[in-house]
PDB file of the backbone (N, CA, C, O) and the ligand in Angstrom, with CONECT records:
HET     ZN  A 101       1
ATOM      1  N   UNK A   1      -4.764  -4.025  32.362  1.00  0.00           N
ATOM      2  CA  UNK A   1      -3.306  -3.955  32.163  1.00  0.00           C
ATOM      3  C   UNK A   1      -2.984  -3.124  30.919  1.00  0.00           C
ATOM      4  O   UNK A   1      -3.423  -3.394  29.801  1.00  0.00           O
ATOM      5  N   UNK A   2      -1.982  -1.835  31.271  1.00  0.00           N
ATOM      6  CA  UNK A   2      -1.597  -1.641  29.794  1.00  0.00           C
ATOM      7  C   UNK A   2      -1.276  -2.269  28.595  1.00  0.00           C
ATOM      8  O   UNK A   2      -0.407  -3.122  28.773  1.00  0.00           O
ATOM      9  N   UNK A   3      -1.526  -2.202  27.817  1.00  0.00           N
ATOM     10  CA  UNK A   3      -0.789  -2.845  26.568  1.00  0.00           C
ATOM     11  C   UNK A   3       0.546  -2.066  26.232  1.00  0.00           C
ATOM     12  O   UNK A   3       0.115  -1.422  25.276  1.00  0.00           O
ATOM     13  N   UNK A   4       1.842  -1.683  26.350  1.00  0.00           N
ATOM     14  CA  UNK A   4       2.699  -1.249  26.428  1.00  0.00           C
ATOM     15  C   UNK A   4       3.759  -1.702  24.753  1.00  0.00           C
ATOM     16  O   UNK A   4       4.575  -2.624  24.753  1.00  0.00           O
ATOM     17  N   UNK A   5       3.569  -1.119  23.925  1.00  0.00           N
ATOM     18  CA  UNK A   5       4.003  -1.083  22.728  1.00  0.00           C
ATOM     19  C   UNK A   5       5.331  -0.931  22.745  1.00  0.00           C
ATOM     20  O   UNK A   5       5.658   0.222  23.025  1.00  0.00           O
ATOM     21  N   UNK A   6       6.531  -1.928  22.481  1.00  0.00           N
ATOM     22  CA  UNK A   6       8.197  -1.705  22.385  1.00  0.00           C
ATOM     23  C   UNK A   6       8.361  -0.883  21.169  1.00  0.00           C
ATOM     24  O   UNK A   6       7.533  -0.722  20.272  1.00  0.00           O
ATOM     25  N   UNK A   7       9.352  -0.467  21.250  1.00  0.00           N
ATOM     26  CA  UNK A   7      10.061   0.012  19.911  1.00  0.00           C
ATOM     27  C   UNK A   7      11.666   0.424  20.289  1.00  0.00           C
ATOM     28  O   UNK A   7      12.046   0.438  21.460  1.00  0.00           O
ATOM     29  N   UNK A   8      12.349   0.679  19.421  1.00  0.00           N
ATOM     30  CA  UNK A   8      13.831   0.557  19.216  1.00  0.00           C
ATOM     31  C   UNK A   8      13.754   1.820  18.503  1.00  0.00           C
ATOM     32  O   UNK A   8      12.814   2.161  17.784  1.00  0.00           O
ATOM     33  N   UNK A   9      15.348   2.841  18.874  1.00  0.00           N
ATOM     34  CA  UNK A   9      15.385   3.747  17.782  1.00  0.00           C
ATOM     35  C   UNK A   9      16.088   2.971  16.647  1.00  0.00           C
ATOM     36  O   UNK A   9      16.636   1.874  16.756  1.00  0.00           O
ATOM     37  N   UNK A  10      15.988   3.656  15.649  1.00  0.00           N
ATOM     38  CA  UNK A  10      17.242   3.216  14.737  1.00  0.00           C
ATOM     39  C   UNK A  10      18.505   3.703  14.336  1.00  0.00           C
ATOM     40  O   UNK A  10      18.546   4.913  14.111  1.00  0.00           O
ATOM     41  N   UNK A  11      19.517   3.073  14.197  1.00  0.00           N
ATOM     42  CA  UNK A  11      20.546   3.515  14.540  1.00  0.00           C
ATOM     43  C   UNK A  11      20.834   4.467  13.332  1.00  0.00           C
ATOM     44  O   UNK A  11      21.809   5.210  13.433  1.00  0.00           O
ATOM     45  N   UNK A  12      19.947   4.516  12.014  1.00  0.00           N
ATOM     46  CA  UNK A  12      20.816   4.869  10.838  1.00  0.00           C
ATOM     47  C   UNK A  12      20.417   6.234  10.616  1.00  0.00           C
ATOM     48  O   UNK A  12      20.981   7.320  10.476  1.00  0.00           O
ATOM     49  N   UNK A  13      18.779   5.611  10.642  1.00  0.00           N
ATOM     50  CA  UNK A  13      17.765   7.412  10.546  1.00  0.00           C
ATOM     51  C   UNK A  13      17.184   7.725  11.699  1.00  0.00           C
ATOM     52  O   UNK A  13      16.473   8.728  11.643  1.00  0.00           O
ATOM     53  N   UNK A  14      17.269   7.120  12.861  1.00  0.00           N
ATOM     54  CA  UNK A  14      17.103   7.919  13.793  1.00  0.00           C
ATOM     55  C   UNK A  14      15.018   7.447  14.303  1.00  0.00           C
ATOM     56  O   UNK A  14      14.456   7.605  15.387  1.00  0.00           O
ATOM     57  N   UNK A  15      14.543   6.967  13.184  1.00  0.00           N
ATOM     58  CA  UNK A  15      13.087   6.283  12.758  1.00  0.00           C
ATOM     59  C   UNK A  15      12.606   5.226  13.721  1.00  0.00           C
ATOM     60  O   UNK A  15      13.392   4.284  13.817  1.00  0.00           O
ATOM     61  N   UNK A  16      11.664   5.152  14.358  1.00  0.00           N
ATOM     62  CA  UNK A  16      11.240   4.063  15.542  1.00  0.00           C
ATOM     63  C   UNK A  16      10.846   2.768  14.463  1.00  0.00           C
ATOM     64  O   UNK A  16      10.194   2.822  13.420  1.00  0.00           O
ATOM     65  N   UNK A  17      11.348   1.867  14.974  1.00  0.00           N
ATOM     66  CA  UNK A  17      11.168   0.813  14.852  1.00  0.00           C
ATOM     67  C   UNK A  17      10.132  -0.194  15.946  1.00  0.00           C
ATOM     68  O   UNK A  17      10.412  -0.514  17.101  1.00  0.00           O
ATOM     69  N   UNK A  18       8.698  -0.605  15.049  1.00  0.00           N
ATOM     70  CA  UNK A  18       8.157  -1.103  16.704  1.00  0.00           C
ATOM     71  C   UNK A  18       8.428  -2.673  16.562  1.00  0.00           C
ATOM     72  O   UNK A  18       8.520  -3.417  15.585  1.00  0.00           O
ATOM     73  N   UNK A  19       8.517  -2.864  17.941  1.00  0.00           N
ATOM     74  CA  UNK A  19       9.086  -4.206  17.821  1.00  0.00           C
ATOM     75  C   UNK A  19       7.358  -4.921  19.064  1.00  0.00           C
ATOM     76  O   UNK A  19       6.571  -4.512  19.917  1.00  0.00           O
ATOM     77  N   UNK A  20       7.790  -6.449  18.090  1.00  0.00           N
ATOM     78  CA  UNK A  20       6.225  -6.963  18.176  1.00  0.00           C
ATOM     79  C   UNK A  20       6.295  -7.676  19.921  1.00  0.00           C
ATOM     80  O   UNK A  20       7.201  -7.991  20.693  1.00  0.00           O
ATOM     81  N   UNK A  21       5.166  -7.686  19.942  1.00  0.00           N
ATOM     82  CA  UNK A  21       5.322  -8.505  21.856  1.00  0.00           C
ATOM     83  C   UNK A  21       5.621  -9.797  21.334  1.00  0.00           C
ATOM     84  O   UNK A  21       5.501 -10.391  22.406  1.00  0.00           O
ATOM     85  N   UNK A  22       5.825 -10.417  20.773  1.00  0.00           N
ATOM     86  CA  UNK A  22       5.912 -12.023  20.431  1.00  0.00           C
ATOM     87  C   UNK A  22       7.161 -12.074  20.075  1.00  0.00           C
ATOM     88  O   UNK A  22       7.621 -13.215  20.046  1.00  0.00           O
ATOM     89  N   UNK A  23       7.886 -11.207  19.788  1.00  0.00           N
ATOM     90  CA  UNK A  23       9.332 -11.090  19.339  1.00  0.00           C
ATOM     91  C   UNK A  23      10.550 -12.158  19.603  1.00  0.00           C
ATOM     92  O   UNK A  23      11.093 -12.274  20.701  1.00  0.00           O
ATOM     93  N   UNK A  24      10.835 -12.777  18.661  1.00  0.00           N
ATOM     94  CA  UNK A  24      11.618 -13.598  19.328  1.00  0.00           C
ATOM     95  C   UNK A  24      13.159 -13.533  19.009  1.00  0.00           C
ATOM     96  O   UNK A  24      13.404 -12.822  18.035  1.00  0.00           O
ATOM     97  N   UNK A  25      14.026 -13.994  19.487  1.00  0.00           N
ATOM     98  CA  UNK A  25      15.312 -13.846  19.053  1.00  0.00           C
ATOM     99  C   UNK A  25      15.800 -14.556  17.666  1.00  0.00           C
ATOM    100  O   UNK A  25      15.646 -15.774  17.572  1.00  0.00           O
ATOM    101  N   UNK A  26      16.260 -13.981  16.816  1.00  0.00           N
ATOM    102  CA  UNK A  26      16.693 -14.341  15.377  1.00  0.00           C
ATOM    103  C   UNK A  26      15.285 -13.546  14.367  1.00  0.00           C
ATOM    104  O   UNK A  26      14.975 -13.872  13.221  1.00  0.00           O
ATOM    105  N   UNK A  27      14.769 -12.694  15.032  1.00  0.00           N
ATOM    106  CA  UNK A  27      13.572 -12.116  14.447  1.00  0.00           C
ATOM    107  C   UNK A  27      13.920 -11.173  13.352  1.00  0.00           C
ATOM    108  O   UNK A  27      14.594 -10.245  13.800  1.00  0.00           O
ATOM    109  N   UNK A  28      13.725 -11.093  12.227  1.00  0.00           N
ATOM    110  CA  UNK A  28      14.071  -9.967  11.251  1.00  0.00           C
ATOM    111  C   UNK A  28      13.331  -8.941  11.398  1.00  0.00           C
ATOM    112  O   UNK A  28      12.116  -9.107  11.287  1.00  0.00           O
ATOM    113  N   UNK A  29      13.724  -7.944  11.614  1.00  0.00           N
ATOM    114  CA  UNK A  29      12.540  -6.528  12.060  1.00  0.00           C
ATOM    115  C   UNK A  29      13.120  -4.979  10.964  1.00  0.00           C
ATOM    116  O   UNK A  29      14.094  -4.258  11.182  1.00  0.00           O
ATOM    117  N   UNK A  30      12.422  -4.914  10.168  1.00  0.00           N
ATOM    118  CA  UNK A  30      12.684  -3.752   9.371  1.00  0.00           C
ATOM    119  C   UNK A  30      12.159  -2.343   9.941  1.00  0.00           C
ATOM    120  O   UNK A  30      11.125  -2.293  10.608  1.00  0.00           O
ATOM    121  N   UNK A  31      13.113  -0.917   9.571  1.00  0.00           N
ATOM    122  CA  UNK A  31      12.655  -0.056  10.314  1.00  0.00           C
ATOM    123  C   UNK A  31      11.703   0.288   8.793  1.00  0.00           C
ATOM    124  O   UNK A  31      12.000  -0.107   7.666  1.00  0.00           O
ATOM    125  N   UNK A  32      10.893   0.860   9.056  1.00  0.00           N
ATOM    126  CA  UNK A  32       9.491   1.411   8.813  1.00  0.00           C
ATOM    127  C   UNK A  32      10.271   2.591   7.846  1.00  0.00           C
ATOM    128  O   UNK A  32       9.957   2.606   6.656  1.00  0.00           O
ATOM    129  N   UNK A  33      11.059   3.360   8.228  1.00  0.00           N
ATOM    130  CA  UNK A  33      11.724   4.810   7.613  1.00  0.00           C
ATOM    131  C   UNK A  33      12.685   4.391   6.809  1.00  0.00           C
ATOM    132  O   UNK A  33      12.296   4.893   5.755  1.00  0.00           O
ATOM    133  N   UNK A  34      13.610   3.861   6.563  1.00  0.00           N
ATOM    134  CA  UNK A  34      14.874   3.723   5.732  1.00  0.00           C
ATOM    135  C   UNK A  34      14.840   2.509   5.302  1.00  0.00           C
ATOM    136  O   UNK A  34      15.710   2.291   4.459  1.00  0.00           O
ATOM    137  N   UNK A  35      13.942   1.322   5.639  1.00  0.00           N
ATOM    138  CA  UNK A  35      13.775  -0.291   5.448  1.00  0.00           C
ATOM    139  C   UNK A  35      14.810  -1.071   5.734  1.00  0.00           C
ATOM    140  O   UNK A  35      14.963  -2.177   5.217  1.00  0.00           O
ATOM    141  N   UNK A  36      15.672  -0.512   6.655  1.00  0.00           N
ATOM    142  CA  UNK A  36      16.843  -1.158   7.005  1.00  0.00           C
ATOM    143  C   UNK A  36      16.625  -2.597   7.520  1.00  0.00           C
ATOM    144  O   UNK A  36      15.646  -2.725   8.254  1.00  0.00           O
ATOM    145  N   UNK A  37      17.377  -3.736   7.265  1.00  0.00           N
ATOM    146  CA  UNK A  37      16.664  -4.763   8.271  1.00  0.00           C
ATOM    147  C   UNK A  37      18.010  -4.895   9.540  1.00  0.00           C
ATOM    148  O   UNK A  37      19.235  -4.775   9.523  1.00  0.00           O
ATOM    149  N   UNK A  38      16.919  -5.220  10.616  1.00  0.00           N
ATOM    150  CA  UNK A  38      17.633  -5.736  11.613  1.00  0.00           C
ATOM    151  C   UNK A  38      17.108  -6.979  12.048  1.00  0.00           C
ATOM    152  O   UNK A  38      16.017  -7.443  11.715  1.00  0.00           O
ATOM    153  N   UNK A  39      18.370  -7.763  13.203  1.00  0.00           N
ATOM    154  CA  UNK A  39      18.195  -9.451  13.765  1.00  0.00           C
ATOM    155  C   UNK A  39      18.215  -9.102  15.082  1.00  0.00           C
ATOM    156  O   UNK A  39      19.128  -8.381  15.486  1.00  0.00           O
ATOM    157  N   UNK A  40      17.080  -9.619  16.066  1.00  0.00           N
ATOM    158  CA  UNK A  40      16.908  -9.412  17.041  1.00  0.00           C
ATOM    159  C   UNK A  40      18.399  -9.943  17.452  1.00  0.00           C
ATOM    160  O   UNK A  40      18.766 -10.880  16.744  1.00  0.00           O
ATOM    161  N   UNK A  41      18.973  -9.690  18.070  1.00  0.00           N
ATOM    162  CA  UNK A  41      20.226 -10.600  18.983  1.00  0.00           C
ATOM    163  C   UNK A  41      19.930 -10.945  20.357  1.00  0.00           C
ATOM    164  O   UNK A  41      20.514 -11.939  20.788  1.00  0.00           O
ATOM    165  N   UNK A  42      19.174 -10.354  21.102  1.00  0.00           N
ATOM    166  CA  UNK A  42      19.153 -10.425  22.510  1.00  0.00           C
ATOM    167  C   UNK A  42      17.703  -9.503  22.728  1.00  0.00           C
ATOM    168  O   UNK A  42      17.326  -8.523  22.085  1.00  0.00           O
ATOM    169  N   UNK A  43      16.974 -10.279  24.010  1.00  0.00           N
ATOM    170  CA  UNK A  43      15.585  -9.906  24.982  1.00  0.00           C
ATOM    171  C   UNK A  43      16.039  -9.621  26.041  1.00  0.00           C
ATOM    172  O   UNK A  43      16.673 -10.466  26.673  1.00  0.00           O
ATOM    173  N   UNK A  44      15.859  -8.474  26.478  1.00  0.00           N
ATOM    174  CA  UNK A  44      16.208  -8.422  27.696  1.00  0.00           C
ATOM    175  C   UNK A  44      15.603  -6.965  28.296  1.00  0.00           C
ATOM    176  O   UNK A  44      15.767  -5.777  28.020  1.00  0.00           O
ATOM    177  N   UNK A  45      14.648  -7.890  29.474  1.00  0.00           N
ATOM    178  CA  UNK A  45      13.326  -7.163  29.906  1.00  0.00           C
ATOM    179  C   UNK A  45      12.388  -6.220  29.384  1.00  0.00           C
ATOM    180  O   UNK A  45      11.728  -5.407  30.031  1.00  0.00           O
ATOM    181  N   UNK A  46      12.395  -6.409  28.138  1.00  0.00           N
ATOM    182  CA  UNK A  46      12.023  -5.425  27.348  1.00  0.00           C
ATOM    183  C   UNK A  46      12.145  -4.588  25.973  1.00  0.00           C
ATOM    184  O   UNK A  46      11.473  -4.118  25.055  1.00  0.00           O
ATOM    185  N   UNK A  47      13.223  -4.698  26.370  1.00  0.00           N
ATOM    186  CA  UNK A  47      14.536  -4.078  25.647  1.00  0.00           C
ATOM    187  C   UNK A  47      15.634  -4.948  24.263  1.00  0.00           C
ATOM    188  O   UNK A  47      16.483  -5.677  24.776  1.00  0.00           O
ATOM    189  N   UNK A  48      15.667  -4.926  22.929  1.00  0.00           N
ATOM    190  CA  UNK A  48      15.432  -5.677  22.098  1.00  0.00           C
ATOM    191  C   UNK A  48      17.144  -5.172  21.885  1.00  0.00           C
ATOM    192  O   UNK A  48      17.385  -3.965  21.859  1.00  0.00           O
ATOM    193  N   UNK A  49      18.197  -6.113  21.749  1.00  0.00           N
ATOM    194  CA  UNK A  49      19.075  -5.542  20.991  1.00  0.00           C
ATOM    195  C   UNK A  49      19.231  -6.233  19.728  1.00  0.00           C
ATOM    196  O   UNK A  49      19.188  -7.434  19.466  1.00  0.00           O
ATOM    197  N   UNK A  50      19.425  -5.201  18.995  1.00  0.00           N
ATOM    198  CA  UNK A  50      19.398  -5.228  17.402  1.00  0.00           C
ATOM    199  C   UNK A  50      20.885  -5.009  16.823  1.00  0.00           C
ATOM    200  O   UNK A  50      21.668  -4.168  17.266  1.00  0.00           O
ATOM    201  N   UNK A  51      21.128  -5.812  15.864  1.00  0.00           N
ATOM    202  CA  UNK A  51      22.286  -5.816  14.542  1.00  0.00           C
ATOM    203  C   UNK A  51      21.822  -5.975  13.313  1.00  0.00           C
ATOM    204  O   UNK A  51      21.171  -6.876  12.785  1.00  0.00           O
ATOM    205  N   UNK A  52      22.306  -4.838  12.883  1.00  0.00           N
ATOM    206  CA  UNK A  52      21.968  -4.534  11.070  1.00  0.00           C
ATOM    207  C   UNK A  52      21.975  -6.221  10.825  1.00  0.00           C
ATOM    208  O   UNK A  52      22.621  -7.101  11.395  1.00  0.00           O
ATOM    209  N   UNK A  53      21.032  -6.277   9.791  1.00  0.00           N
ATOM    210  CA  UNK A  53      21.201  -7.622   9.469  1.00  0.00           C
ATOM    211  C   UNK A  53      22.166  -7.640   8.111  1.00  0.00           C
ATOM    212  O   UNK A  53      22.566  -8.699   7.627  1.00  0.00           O
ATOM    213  N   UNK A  54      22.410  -6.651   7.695  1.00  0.00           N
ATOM    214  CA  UNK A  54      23.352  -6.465   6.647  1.00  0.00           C
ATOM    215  C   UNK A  54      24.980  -6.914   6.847  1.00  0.00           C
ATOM    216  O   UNK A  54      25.842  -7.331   6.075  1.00  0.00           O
ATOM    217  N   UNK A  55      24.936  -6.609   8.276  1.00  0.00           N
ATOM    218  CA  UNK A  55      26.356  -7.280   8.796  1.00  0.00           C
ATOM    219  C   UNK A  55      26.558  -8.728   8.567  1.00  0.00           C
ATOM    220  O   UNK A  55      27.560  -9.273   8.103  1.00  0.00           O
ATOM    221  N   UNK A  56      25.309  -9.335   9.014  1.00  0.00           N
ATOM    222  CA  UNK A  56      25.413 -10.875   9.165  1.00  0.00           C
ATOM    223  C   UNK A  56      25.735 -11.052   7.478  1.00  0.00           C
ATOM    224  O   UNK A  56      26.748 -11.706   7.233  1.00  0.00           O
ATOM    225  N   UNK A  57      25.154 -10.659   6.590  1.00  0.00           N
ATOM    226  CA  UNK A  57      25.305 -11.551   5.071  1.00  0.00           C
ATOM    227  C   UNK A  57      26.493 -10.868   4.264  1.00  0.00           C
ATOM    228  O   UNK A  57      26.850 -11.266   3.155  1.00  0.00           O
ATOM    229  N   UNK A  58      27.129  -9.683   5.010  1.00  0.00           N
ATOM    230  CA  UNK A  58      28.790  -9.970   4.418  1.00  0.00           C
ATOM    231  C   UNK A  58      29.501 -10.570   5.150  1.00  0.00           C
ATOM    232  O   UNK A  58      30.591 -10.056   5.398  1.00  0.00           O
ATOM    233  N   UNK A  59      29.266 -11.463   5.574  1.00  0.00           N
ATOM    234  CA  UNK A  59      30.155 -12.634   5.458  1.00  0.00           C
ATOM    235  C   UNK A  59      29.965 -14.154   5.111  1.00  0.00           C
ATOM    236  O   UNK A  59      30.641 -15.087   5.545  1.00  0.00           O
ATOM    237  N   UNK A  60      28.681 -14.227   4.053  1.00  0.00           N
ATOM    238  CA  UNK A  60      28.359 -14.847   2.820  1.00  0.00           C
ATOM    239  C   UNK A  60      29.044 -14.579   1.562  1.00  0.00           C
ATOM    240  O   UNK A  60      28.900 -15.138   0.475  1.00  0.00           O
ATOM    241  N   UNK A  61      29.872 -13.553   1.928  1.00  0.00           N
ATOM    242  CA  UNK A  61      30.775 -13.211   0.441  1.00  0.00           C
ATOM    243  C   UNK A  61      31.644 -14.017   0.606  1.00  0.00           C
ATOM    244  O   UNK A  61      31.993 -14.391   1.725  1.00  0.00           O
ATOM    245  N   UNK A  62      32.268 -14.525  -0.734  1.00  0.00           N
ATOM    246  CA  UNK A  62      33.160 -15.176  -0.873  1.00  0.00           C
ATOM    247  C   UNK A  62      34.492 -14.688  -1.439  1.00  0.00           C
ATOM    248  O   UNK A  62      35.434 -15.470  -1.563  1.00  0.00           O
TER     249      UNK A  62
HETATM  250 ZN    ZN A 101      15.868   3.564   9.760  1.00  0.00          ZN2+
END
């Protein structure tokens, strides 16, 4: 069976992000090129959707 390696572009630099086979949702995944972090949000068949995780903690500001 292949071993079939995911990855995500990134939205900021454009830099692959590989995303792990064990991946789970609420996963913090940094891109490799710009160290951006992202939160897995959603699995789906494969296919990882991602949100800056920077979004989620402004709205820890007070
Ligand atoms: Zn990046």
């Amino acid at each position: 069976m292949m071993n079939t390696q995911m990855q995500q572009e990134c939205e900021t630099c454009g830099g692959t992000i590989p995303i792990p086979q064990d991946v789970v949702i609420g996963e913090i995944l940094k891109c490799p090129d710009c160290g951006l972090e992202y939160e897995v949000k959603e699995i789906n068949g494969g296919i990882c959707n991602l949100e800056q995780a920077e979004n989620v903690k402004e709205d820890w500001g007070e």
